[in-house]
Backbone as CSV, one residue per row, in Angstrom:
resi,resn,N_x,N_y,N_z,CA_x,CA_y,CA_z,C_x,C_y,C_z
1,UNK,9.333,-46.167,-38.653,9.995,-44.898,-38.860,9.671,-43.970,-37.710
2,UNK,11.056,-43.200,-37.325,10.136,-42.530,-36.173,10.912,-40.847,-36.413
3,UNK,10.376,-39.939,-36.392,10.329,-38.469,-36.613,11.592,-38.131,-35.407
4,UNK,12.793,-37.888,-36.266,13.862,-37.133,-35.214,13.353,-36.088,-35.242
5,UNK,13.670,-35.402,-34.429,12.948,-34.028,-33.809,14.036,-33.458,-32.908
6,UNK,13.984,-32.506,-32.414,15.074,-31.791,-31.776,16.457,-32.281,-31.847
7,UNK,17.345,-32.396,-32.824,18.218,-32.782,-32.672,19.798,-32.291,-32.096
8,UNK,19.259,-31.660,-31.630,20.310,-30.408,-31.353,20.625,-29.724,-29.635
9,UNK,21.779,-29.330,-29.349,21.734,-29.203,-28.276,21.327,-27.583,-27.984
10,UNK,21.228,-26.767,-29.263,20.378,-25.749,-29.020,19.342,-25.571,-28.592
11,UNK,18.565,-26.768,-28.776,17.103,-26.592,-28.421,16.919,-26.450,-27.016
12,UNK,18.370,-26.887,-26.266,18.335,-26.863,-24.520,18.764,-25.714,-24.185
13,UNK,19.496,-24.981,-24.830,20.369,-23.675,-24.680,19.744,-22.456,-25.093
14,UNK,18.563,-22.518,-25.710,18.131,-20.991,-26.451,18.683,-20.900,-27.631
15,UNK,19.384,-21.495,-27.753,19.935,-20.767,-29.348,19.410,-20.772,-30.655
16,UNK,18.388,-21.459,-30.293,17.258,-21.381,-31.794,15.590,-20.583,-31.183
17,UNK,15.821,-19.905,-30.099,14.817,-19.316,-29.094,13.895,-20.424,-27.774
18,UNK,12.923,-19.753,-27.177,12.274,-20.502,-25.726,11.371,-21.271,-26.418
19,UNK,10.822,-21.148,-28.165,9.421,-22.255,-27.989,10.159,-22.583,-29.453
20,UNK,11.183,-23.025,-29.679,11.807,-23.560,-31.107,11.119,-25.067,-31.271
21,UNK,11.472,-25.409,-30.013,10.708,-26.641,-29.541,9.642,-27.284,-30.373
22,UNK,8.373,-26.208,-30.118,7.169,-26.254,-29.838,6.744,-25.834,-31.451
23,UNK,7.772,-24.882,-32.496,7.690,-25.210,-33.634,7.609,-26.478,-34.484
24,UNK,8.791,-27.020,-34.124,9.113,-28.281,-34.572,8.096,-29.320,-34.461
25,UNK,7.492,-29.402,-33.570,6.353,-30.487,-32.769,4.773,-30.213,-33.743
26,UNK,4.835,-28.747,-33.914,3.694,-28.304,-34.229,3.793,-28.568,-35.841
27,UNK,5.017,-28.632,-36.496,5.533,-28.757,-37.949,5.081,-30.182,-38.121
28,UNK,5.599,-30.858,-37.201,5.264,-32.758,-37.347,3.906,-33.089,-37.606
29,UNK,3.401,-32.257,-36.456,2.036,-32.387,-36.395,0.757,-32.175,-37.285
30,UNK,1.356,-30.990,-37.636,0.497,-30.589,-39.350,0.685,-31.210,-40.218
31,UNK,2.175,-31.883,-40.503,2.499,-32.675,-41.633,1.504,-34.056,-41.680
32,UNK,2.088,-34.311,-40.401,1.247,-35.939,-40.332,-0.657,-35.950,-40.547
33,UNK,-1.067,-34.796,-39.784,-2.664,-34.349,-39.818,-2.997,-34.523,-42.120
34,UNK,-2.004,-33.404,-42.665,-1.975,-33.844,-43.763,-1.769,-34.745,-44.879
35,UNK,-0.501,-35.409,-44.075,-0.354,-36.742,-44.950,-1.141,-37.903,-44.367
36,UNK,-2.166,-38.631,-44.403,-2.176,-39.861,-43.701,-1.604,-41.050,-43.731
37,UNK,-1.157,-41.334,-45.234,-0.426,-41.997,-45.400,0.720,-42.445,-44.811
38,UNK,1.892,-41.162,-44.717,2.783,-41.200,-44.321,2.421,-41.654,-42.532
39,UNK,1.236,-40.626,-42.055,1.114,-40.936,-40.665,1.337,-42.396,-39.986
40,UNK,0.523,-42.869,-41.108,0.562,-44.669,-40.936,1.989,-45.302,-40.385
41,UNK,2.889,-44.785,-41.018,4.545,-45.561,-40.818,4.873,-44.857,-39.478
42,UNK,4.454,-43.772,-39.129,5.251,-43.217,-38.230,5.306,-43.891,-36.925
43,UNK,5.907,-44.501,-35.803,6.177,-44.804,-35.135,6.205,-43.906,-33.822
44,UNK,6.421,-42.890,-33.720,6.796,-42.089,-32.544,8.009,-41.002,-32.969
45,UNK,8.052,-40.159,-32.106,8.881,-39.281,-32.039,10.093,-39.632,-31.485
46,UNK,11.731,-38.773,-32.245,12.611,-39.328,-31.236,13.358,-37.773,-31.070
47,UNK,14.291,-38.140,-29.731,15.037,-37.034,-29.497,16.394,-37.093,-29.036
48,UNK,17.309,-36.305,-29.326,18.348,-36.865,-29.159,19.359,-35.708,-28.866
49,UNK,19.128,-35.416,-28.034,19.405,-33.544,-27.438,20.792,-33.222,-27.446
50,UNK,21.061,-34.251,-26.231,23.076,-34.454,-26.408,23.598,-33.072,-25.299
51,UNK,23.140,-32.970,-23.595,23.444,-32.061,-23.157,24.803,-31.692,-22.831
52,UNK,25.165,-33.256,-23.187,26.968,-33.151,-22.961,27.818,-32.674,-24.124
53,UNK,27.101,-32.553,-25.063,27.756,-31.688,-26.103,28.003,-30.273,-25.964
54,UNK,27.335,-29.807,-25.292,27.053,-28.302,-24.733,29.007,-28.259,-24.589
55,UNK,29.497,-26.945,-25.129,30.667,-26.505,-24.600,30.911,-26.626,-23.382
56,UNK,29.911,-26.094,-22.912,29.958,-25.991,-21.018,29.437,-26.548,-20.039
57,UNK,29.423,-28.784,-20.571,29.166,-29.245,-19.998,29.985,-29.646,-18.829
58,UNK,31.095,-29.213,-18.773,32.303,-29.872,-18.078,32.047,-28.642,-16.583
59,UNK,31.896,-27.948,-16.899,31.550,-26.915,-15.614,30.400,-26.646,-15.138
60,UNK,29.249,-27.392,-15.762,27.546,-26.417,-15.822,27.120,-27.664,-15.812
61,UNK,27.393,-28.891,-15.251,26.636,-30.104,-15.803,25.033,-30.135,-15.008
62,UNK,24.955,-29.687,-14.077,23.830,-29.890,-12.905,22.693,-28.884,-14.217
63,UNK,23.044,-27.379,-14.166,22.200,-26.668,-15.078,21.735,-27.435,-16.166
64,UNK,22.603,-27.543,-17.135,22.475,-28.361,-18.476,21.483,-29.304,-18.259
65,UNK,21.725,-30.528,-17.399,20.929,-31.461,-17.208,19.794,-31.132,-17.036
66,UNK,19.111,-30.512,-15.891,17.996,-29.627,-15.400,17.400,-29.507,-16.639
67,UNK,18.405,-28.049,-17.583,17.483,-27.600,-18.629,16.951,-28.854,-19.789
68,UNK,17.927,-30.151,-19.850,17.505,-31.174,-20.729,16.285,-32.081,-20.090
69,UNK,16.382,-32.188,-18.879,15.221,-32.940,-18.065,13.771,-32.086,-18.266
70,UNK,13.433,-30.433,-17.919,12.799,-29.486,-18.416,11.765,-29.853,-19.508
71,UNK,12.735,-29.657,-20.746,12.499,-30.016,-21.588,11.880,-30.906,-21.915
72,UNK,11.853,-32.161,-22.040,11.556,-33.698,-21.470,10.630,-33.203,-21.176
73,UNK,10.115,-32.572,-19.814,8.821,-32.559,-19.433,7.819,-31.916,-20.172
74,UNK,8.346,-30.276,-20.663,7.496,-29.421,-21.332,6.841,-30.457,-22.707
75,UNK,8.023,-30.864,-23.556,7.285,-31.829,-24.496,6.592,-32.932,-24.460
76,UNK,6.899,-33.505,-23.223,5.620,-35.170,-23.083,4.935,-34.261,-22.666
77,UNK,4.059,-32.735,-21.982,2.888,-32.752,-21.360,2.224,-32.173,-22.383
78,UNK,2.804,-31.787,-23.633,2.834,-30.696,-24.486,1.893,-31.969,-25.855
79,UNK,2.559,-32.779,-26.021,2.786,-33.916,-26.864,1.203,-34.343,-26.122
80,UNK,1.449,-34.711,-25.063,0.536,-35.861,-24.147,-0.729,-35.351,-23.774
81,UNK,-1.251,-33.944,-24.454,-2.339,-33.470,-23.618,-3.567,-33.845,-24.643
82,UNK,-3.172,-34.212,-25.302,-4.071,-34.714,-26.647,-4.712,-33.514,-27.535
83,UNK,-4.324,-32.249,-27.402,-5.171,-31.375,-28.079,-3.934,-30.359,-29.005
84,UNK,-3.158,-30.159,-28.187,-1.850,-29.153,-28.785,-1.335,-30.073,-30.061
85,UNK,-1.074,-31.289,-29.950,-0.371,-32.289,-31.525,-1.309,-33.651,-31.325
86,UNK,-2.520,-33.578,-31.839,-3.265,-34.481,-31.862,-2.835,-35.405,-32.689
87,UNK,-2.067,-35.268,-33.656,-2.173,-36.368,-34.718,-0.436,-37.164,-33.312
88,UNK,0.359,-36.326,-32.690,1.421,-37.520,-32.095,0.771,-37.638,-30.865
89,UNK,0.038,-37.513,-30.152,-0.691,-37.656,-28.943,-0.398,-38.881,-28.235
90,UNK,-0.473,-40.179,-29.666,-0.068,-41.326,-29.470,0.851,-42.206,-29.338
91,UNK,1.916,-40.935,-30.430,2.989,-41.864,-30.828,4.232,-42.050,-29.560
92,UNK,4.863,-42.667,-29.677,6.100,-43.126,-29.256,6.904,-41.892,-28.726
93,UNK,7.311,-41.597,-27.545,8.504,-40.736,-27.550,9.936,-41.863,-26.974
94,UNK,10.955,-41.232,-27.911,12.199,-41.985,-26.977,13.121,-40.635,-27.435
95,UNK,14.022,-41.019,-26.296,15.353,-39.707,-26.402,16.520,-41.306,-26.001
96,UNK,17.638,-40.481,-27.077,19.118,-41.326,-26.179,19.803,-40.306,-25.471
97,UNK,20.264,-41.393,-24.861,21.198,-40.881,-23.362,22.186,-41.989,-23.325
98,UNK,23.422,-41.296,-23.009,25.073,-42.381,-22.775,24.698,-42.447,-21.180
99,UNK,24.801,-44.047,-21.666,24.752,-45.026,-20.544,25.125,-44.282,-19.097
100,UNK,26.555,-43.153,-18.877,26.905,-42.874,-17.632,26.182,-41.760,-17.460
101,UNK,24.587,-41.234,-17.523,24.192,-40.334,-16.991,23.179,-40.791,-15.329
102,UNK,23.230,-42.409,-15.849,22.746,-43.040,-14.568,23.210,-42.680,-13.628
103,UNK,23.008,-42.210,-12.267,23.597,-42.431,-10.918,24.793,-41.326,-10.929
104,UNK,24.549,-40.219,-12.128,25.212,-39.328,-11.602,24.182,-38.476,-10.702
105,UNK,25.304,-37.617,-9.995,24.492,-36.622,-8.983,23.856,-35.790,-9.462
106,UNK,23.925,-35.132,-10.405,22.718,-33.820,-11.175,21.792,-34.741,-11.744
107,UNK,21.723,-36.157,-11.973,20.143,-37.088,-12.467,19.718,-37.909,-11.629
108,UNK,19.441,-37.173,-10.185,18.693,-37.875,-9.338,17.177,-38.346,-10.152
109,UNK,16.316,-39.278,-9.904,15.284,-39.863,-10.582,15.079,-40.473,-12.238
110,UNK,16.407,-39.948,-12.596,16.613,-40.122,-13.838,17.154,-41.925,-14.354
111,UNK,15.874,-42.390,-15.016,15.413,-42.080,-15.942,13.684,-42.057,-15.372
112,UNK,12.915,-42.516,-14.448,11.805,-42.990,-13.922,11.271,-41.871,-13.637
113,UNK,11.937,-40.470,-13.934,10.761,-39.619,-13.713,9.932,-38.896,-15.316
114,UNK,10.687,-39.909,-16.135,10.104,-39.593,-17.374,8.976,-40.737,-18.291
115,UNK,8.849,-41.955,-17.120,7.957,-42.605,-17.543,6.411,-42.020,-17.425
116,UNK,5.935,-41.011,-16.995,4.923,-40.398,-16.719,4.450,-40.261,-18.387
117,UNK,5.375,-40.111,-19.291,5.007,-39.240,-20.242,4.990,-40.472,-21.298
118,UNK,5.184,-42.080,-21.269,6.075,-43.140,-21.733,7.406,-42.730,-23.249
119,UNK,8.141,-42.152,-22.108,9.364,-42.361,-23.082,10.013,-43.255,-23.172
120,UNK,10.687,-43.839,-24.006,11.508,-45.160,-24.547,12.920,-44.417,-24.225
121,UNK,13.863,-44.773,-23.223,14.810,-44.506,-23.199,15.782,-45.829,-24.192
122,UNK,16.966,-45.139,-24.820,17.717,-45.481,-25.247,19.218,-45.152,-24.359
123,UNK,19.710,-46.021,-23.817,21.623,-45.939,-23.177,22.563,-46.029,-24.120
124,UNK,22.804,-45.288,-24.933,23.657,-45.253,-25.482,25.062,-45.750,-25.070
125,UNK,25.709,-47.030,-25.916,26.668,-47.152,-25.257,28.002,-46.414,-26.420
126,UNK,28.766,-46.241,-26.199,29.381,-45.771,-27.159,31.099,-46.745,-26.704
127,UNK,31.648,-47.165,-28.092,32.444,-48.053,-28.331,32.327,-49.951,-27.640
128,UNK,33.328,-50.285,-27.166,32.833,-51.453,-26.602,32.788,-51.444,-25.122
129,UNK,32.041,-50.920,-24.912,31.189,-50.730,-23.254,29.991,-51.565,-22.692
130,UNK,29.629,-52.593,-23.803,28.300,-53.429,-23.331,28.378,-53.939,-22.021
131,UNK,29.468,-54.672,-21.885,29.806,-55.411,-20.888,29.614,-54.549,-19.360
132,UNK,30.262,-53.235,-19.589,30.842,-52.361,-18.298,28.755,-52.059,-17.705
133,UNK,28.813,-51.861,-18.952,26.764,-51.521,-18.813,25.708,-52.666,-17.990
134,UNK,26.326,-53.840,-18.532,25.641,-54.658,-17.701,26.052,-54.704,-16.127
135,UNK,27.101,-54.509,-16.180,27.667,-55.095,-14.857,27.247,-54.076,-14.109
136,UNK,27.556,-52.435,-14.786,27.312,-51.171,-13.992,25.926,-51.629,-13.449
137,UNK,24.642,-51.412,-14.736,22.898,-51.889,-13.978,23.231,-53.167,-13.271
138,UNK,23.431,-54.384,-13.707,23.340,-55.455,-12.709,22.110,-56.156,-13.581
139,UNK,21.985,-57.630,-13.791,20.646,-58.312,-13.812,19.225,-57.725,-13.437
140,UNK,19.003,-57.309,-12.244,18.011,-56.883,-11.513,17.768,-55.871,-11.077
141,UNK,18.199,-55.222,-12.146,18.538,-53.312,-12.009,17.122,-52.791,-12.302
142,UNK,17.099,-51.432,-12.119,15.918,-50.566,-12.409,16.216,-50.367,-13.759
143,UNK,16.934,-51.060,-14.562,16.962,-50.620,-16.090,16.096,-51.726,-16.612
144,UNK,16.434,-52.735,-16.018,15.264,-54.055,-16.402,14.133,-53.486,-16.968
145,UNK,13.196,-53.240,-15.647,11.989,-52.915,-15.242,11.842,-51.425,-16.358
146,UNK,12.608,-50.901,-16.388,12.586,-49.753,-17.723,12.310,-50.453,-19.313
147,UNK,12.909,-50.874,-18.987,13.262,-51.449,-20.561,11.990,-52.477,-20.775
């Protein structure tokens, strides 16, 4: 089982405020500190932000991205420092992402600059695109070595 958490593309935009974030994380965190039980099943955290949902991804994509990459960072160092959410310190982070954010121009380093923190990326493929996905990475792609 793994704790969705930010599910929303507000959490990149302000619209639930600058540390909504950091509620949510801190909510998990107390829960799990209290339940142990439950702690046991938990698996990791997931996230699933969705910057292309943003109204104004079609004009703002470089920003958007930025502020979703940001993010990403503030929570693995936030998550990862072992003292701010001790009880997920350990767990699992993964976020999904559609497959074509690879090798666009506003996600230079993307996804390898988020292994620092070990996130589990997920490529979302959406409909029947498996095929286009393989061929896009290639056998011997840097998605390999990700995955």
């Amino acid at each position: 089982t793994r704790l969705y958490l930010l599910q929303d593309v507000g959490f990149l935009d302000g619209t639930y405020g600058p540390t909504a974030w950091v509620e949510h994380i801190d909510a998990a965190n107390n829960f799990l500190q209290r339940n142990r039980d439950v702690a046991e099943a938990v698996l990791g955290l997931h996230f699933d932000l969705e910057p292309h949902q943003n109204p104004n991804w079609s004009t703002n994509q470089t920003e958007l991205f930025g502020m979703f990459m940001s993010l990403l960072h503030e929570v693995g160092t936030y998550v990862r420092d072992g003292t701010s959410a001790p009880a997920l310190a350990h767990e699992e982070l993964s976020i999904d992402v559609p497959h074509w954010f690879k090798g666009q121009p506003y996600a230079t380093g993307f996804p390898t600059d988020l292994l620092q923190y070990n996130y589990t990326v997920a490529f979302m493929i959406y409909g029947g695109t498996g095929a286009q996905l393989f061929n896009y990475f290639g056998a011997d792609s840097e998605l390999e070595d990700i995955a």
